[in-house]
matplotlib code that plots the C-alpha trace (Angstrom):
import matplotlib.pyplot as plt

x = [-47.2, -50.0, -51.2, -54.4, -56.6, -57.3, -54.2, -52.0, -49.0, -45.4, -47.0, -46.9, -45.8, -42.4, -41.2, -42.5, -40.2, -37.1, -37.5, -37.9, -34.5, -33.1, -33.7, -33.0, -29.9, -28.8, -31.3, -29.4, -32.0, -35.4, -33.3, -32.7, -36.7, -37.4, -35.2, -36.7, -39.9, -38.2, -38.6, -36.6, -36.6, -36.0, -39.3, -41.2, -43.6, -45.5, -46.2, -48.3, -46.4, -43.3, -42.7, -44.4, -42.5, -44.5, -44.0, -43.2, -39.9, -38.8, -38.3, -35.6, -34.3, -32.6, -34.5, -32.5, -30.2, -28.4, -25.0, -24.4, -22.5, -25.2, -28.2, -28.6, -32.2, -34.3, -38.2, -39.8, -42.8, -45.6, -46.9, -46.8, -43.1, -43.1, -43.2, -39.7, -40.2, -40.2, -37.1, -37.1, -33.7, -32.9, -30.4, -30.9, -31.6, -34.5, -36.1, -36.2, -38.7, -40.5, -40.8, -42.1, -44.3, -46.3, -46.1, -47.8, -50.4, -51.1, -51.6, -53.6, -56.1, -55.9, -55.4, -57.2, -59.8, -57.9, -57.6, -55.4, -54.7, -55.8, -57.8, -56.5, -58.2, -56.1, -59.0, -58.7, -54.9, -54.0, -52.3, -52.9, -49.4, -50.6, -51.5, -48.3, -49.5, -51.2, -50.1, -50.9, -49.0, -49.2, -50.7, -53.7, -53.8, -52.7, -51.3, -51.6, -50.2, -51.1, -48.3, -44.9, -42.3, -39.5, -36.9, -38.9, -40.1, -37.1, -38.0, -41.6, -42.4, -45.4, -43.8, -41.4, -44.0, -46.0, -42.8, -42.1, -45.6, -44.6, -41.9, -43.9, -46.3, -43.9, -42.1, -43.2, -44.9, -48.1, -48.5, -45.2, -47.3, -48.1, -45.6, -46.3, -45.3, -41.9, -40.5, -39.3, -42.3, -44.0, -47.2, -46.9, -49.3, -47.7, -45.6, -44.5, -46.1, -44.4, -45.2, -43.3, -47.1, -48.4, -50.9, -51.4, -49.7, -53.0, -51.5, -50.9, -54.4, -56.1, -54.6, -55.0, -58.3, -60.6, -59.2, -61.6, -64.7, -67.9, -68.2, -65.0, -63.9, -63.3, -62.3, -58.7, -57.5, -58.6, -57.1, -55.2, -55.5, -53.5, -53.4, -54.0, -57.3, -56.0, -55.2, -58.2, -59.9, -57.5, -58.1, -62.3, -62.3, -60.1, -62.7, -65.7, -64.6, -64.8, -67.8, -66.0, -67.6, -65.8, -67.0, -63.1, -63.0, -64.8, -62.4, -60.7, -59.9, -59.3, -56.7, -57.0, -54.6, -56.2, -54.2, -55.8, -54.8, -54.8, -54.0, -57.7, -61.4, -62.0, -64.4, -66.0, -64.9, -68.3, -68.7, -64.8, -66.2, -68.9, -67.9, -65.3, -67.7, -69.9, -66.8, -64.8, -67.4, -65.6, -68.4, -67.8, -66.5, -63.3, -62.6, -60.0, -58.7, -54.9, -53.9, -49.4, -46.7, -43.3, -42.6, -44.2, -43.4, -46.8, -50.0, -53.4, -56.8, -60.1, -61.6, -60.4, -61.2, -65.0, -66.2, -67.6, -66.0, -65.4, -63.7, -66.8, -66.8, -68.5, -65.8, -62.2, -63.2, -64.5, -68.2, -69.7, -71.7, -72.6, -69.9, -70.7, -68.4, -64.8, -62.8, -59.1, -56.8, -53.1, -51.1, -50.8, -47.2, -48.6, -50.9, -52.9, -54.2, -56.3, -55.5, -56.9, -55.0, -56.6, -55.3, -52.7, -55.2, -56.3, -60.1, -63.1, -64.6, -66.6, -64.2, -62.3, -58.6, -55.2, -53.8, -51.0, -49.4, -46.6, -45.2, -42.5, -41.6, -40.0, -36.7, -34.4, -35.8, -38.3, -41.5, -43.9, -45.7, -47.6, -49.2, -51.8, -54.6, -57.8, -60.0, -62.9, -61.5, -63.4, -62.2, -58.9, -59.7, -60.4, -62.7, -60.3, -61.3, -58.9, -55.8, -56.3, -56.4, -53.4, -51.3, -49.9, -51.4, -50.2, -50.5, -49.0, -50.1, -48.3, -45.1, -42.4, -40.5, -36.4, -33.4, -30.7, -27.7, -25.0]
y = [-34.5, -33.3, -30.1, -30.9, -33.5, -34.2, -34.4, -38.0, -39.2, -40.4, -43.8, -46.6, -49.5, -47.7, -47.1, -50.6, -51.9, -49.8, -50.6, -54.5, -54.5, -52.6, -55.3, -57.8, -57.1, -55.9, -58.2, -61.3, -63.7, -62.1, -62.8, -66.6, -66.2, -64.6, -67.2, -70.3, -69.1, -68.3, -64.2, -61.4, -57.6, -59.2, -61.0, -59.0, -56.3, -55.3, -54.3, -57.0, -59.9, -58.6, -61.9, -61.1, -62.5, -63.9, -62.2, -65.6, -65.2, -62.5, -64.6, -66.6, -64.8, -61.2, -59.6, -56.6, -54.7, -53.4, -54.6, -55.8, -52.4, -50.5, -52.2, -49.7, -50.4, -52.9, -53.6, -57.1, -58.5, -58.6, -61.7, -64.0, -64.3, -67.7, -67.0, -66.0, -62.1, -61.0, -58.4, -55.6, -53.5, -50.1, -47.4, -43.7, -43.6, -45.9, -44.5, -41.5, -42.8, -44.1, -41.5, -39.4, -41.9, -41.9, -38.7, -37.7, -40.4, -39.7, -35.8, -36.4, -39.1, -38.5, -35.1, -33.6, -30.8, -30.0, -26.3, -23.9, -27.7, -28.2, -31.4, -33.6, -35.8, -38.7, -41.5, -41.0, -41.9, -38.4, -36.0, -32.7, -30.4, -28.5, -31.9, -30.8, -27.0, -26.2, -29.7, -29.7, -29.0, -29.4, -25.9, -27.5, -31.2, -32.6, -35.9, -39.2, -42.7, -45.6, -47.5, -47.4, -45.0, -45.9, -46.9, -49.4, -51.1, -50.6, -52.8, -51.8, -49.8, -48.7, -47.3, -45.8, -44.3, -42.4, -41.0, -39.6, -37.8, -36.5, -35.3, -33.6, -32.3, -30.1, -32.6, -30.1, -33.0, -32.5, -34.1, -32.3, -29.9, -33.0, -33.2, -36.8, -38.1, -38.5, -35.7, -38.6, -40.8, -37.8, -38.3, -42.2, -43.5, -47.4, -49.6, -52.7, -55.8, -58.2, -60.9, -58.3, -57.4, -53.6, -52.4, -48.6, -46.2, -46.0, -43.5, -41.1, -41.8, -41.1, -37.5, -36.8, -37.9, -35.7, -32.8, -33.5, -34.4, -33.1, -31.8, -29.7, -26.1, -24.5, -26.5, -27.8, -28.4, -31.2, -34.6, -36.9, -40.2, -43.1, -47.0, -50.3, -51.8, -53.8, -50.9, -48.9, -51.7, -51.5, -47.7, -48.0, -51.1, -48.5, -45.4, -48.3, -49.6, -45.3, -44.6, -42.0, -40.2, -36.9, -34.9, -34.2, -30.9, -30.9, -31.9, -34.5, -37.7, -41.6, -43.7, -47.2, -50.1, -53.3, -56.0, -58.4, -61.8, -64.1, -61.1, -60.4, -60.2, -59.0, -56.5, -56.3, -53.1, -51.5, -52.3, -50.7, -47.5, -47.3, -47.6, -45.1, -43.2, -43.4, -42.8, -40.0, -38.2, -38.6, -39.1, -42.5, -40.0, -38.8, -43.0, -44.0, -46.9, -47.9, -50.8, -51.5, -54.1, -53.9, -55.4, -52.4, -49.1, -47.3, -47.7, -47.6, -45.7, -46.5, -42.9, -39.6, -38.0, -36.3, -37.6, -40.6, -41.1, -44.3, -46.2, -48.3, -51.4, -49.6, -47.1, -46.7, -43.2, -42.0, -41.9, -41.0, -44.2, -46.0, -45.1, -48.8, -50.7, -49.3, -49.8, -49.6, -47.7, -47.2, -43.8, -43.7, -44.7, -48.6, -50.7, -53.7, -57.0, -59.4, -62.6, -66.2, -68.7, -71.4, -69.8, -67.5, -64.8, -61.9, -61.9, -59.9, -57.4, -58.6, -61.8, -62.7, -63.6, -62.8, -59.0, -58.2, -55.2, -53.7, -50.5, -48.5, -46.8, -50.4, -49.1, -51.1, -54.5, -56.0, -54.3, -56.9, -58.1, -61.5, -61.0, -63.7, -61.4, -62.1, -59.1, -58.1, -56.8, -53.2, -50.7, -49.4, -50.6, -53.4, -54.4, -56.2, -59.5, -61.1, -63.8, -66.4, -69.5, -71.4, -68.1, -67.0, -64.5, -61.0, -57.6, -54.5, -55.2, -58.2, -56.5, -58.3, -56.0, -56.1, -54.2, -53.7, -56.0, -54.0]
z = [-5.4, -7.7, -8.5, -7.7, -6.5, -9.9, -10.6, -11.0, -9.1, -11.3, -12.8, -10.3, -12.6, -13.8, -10.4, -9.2, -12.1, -11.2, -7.4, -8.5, -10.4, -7.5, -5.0, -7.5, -7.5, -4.1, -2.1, -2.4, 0.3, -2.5, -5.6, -5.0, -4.2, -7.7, -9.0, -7.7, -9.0, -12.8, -12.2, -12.8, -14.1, -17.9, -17.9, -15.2, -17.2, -14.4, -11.3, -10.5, -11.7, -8.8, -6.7, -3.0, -0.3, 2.5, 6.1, 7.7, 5.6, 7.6, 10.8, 8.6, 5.9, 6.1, 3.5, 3.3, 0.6, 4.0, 4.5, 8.1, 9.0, 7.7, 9.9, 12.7, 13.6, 12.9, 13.8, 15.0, 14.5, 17.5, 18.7, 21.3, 23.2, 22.2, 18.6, 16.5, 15.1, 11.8, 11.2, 9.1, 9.0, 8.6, 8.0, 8.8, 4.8, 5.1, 8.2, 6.8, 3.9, 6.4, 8.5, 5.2, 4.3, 7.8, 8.4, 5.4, 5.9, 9.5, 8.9, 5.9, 7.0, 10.9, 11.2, 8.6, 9.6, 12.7, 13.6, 11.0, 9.0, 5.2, 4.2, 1.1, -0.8, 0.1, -0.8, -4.5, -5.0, -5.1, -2.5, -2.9, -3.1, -0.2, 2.1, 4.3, 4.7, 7.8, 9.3, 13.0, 15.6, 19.2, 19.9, 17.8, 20.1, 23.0, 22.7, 24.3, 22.8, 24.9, 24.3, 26.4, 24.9, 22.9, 25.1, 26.5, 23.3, 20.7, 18.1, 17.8, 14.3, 16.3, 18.7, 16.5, 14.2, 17.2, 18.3, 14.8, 15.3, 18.5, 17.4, 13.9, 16.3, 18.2, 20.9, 23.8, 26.1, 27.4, 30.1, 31.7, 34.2, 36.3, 38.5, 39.2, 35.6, 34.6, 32.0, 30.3, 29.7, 27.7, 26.0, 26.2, 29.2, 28.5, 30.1, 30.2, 32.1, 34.4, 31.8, 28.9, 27.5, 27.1, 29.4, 31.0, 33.7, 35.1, 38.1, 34.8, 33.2, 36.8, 36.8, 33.2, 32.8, 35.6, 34.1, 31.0, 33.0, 32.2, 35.1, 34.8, 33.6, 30.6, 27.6, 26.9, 23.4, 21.0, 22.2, 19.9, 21.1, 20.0, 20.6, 20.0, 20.3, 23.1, 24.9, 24.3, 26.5, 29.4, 29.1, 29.1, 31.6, 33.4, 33.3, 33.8, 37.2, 38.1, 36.7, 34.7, 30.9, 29.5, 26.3, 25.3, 23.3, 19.8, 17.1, 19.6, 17.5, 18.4, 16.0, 17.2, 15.1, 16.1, 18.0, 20.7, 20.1, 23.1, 25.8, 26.9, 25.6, 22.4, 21.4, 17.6, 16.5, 16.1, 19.6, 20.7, 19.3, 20.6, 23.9, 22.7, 21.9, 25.0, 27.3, 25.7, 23.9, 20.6, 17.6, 15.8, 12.4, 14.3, 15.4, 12.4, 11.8, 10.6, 9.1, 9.0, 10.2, 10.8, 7.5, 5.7, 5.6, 4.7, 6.1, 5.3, 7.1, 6.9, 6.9, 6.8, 9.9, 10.1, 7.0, 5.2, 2.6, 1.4, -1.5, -3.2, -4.4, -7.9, -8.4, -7.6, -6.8, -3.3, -2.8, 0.4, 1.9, 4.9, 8.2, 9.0, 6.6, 6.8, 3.6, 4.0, 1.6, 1.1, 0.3, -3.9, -3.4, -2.2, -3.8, -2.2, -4.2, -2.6, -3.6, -3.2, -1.7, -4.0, -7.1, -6.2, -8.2, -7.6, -6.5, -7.9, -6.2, -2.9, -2.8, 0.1, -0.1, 1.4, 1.6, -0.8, -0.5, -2.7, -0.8, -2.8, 0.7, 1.3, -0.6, 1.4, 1.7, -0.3, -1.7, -2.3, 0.5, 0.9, 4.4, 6.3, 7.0, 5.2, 3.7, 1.1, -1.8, -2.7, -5.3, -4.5, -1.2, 1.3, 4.4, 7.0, 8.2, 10.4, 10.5, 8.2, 9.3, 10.9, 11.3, 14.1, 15.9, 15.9, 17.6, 18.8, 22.3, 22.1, 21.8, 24.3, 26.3, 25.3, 25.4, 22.5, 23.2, 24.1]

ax = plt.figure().add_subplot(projection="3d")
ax.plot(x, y, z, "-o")
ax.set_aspect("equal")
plt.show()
């Protein structure tokens, strides 16, 4: 990390380039790609010029450096059950990095101003070398992921990733003093549908929630909350139906990760948060936004929580704009193009093309990543529009139940 925020991280290109020979040459599946298109670590001189492989190849391909043996998890792709997942292997090695790589993310764009925690100024490209001190813990928050815990979705990186905050936050679970929810379910309120989609244990949410009412005692601690977009709904459709509106605890934060697709109505996401924001109390600057897949390993925030700052379309630096337009950014280990699918080139600024993200926390499979989602290209940054055009549709609440062969 840097000293300071103004401070630079190792250059970019040089490990792009080492991490491109790396899986040239133990990535057999993305070195006949590099070949077929007349690329390799000889002739490649930067960063930018590393063949992206498109997620659909990770349904057919095993885009891995990982022997077999070594494979001992691996993360699908969301969509619909009739749709063939993406696949994305790991060892302990490479879940590791991942787990780094969130973490430090999430306690930096999500967490930051929380009780006792240090801010960093993530937006710029640069960490801060005391990001990690202070993180928060769960004497700061208390916790609650609406999506099903890990046993019940094992191939979900989702899942996987808001365990690994659990687990950074202190483990202890929450919601363990009612009696009526299983020790083992923790702080996730999901479960799994009949028809193998996500939706809520709404017994649990009914005797979590009227402890937060406004019309109830002394003040808890700051709530985390954490979900899909999907699942925000079934949570406020939930609270509609009872009439119900709480002012959780000031600092109390909302990290929503988009996902509809086919399961239910969609909301336009100014319109999710404010409903959000009507029903929880939580002010629209503690709402965040992440952007990932399973074929990634970092991912990017719209906002660091409490503050507007945004990554302009005029400078690569912060600037502190409108909260109405949320520019997404990755950590300064991942870099995102926009690219048009007419060209195959990179778009100016304000341009809409196709995300393109290279991710050096993808050690183990392949780093550059040609995905189908359409956004605005700004600064450093990008505005999210949607699923291009003739892609499948995708989304964490769209997860399939299964269960590990054995």
């Amino acid at each position: 990390n840097g000293d300071s925020c103004n401070s630079p991280l190792r250059d970019f290109n040089s490990l792009a380039l080492e991490l491109f020979a790396l899986q040239f040459k133990h990535n057999a599946a993305y070195r006949k790609i590099c070949e077929a298109r007349g690329l390799n670590p000889e002739v490649v001189e930067h960063w930018t010029q590393i063949p992206a492989v498109p997620t659909a190849a990770f349904k057919e391909l095993e885009l891995t450096c990982l022997a077999p043996a070594e494979r001992t998890m691996v993360f699908h792709s969301s969509g619909t059950t009739e749709q063939k997942p993406s696949r994305h292997f790991h060892n302990a090695e490479s879940l590791a990095v991942y787990e780094a790589s969130l973490w430090v993310s999430f306690a930096t764009n999500v967490a930051t101003g929380a009780p006792n925690s240090d801010s960093a100024c993530f937006q710029s490209g640069i960490i801060r070398a005391d990001s990690e001190i202070g993180a928060p813990s769960a004497r700061q928050f208390q916790l609650i992921i609406l999506t099903p815990p890990p046993p019940q979705a094992p191939y979900s990186s989702l899942v996987h990733m808001f365990e690994t905050v659990r687990r950074k936050l202190g483990g202890a679970s929450s919601l363990s003093r009612f009696a009526a929810i299983p020790a083992s379910r923790s702080e996730f309120l999901g479960r799994i549908a009949a028809d193998g989609s996500w939706t809520l244990d709404f017994a649990a949410a009914d005797l979590l929630f009227p402890n937060r009412s406004r019309n109830a005692g002394p003040a808890a601690r700051p709530l985390l909350l954490l979900g899909t977009a999907f699942s925000f709904v079934h949570l406020l459709d939930f609270l509609a139906e009872r009439n119900l509106r709480f002012d959780l605890t000031a600092g109390s934060r909302v990290m929503e990760t988009g996902g509809y697709k086919n399961r239910s109505r969609s909301l336009p996401k100014a319109e999710l948060h404010k409903l959000i924001a009507e029903r929880l109390g939580v002010p629209s600057s503690h709402i965040i936004c992440e952007y990932g897949m399973s074929e990634l390993s970092s991912q990017a925030y719209d906002r660091v929580t409490g503050n507007g700052w945004r990554v302009t379309a005029k400078d690569s630096a912060p600037r502190h704009s409108s909260l109405d337009t949320r520019h997404f950014i990755f950590p300064p280990w991942a870099r995102v193009q926009i690219i048009s699918p007419e060209t195959g080139r990179e778009v100016a600024d304000g341009e809409t093309g196709l995300i393109r993200v290279f991710d050096l926390a993808n050690v183990f499979s392949v780093m550059a990543i040609q995905t189908e989602d359409l956004g605005i290209h700004h600064g450093r940054g990008f505005e999210l529009i949607g699923r291009a055009a003739l892609a499948e549709p995708r989304g964490c609440s769209l997860m399939a139940a299964e269960t590990r062969n054995s």
